[in-house]
C-alpha positions as CSV (number, residue, x, y, z in Angstrom):
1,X,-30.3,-46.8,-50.1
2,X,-33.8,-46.4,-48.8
3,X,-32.6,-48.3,-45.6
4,X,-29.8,-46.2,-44.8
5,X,-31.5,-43.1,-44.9
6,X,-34.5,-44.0,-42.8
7,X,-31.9,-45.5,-40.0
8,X,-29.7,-42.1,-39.9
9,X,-33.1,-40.6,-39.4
10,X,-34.2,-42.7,-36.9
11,X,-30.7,-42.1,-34.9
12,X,-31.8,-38.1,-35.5
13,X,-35.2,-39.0,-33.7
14,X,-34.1,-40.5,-30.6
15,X,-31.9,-36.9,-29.7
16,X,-35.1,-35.0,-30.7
17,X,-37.0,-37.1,-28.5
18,X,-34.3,-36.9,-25.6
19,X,-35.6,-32.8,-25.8
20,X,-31.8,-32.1,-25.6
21,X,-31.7,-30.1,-29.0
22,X,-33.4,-30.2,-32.4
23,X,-32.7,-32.5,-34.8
24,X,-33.4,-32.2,-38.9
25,X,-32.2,-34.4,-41.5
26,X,-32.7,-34.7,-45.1
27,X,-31.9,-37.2,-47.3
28,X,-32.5,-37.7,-51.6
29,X,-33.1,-41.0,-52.7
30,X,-29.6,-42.8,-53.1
31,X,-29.9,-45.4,-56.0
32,X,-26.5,-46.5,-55.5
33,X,-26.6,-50.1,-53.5
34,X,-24.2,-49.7,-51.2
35,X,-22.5,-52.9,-49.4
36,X,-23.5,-53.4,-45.9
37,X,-20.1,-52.9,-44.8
38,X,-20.6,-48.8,-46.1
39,X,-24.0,-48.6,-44.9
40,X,-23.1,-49.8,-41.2
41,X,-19.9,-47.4,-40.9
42,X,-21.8,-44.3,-41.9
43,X,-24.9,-45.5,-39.3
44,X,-21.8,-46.1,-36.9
45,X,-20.4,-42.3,-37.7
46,X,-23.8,-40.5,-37.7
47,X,-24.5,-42.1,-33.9
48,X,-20.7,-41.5,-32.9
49,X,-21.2,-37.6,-34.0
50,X,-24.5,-37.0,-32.5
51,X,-23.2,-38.5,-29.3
52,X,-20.3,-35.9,-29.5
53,X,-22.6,-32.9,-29.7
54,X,-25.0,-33.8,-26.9
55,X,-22.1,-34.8,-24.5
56,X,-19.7,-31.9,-25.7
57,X,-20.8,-29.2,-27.7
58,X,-23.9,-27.6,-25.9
59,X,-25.8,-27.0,-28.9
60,X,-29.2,-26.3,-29.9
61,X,-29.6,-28.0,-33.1
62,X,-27.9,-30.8,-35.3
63,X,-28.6,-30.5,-39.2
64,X,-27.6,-33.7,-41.3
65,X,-28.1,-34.4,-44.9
66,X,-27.1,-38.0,-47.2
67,X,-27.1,-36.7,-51.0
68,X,-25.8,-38.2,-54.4
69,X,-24.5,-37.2,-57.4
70,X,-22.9,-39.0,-60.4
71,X,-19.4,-39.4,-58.6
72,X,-20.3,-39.4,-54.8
73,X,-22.1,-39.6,-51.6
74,X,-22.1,-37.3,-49.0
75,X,-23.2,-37.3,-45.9
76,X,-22.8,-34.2,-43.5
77,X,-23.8,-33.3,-39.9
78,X,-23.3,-30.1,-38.1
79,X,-24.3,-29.2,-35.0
80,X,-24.3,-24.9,-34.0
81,X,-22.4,-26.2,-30.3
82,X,-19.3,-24.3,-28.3
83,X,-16.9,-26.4,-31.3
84,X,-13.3,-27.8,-30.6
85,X,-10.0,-27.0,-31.5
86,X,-9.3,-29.7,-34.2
87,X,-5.5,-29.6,-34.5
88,X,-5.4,-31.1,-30.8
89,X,-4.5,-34.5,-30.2
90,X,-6.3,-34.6,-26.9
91,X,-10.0,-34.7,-28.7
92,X,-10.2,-38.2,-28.6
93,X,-10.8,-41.5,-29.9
94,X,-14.4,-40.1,-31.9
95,X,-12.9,-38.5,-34.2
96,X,-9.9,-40.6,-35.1
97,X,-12.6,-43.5,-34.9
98,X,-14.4,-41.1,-37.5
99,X,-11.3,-40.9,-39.7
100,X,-10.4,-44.2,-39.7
101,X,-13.8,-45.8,-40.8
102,X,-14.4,-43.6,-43.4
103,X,-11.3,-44.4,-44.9
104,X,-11.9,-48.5,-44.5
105,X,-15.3,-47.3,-46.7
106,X,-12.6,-45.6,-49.5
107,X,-14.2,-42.3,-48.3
108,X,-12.6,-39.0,-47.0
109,X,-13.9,-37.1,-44.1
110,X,-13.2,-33.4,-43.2
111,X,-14.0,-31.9,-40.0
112,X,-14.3,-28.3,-39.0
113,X,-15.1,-26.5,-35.9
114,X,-15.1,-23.5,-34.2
115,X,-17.2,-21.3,-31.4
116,X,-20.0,-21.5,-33.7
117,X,-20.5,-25.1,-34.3
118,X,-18.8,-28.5,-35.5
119,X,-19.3,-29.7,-39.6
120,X,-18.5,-33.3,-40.8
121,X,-18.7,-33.7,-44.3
122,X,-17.7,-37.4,-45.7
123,X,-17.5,-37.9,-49.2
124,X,-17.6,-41.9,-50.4
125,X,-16.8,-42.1,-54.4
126,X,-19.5,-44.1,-56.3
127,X,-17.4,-47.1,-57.5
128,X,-19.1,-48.1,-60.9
């Protein structure tokens, strides 16, 4: 979706324009038409992780791509910040918030972190 891609961009423009770190994304062309309810929780998750990394993670850049294959989408963000410890329960609603939309989506979401950086890969199976 054409619209998807240029609105996770956009969200990648305003925190390159804030001067706070660089931004880059990259997206293919997605033909599958996704229902508005998908597009708005992966908008909803892009804004929700670059939020994270400019209030938490100190970091210097935030990478994010949205590619297809025959069997899914992905979307993943990473940031090279100070990380997290992801087995604790004290990091918050974000990432639970994270968790629990990509899962109303049918999706699956896998974060990882450490002192170099945070990665959030979601994977939606295309339902044909």
């Amino acid at each position: 979706s054409v619209v998807l891609s240029k609105k996770i961009k956009e969200e990648f423009q305003k925190i390159a324009d804030l001067k706070v770190c660089k931004t880059q994304f990259s997206s293919e062309e997605i033909k599958t038409n996704l229902s508005y309810q998908t597009k708005s929780v992966l908008l909803r998750i892009v804004q929700e992780f670059l939020q994270n990394s400019i209030k938490y993670s100190r970091c210097k850049s935030i990478v994010g791509s949205l590619t297809e294959n025959e069997k899914t989408i992905t979307l993943s963000i990473a940031d090279d910040g100070i990380g997290f410890d992801v087995t604790k329960k004290s990091n918050g609603i974000g990432l639970s918030n994270i968790k629990k939309r990509t899962e109303i989506i049918g999706g699956t979401s896998t974060i990882k972190s450490n002192s170099k950086g945070t990665h959030l890969l979601i994977s939606i199976p295309i339902q044909l």
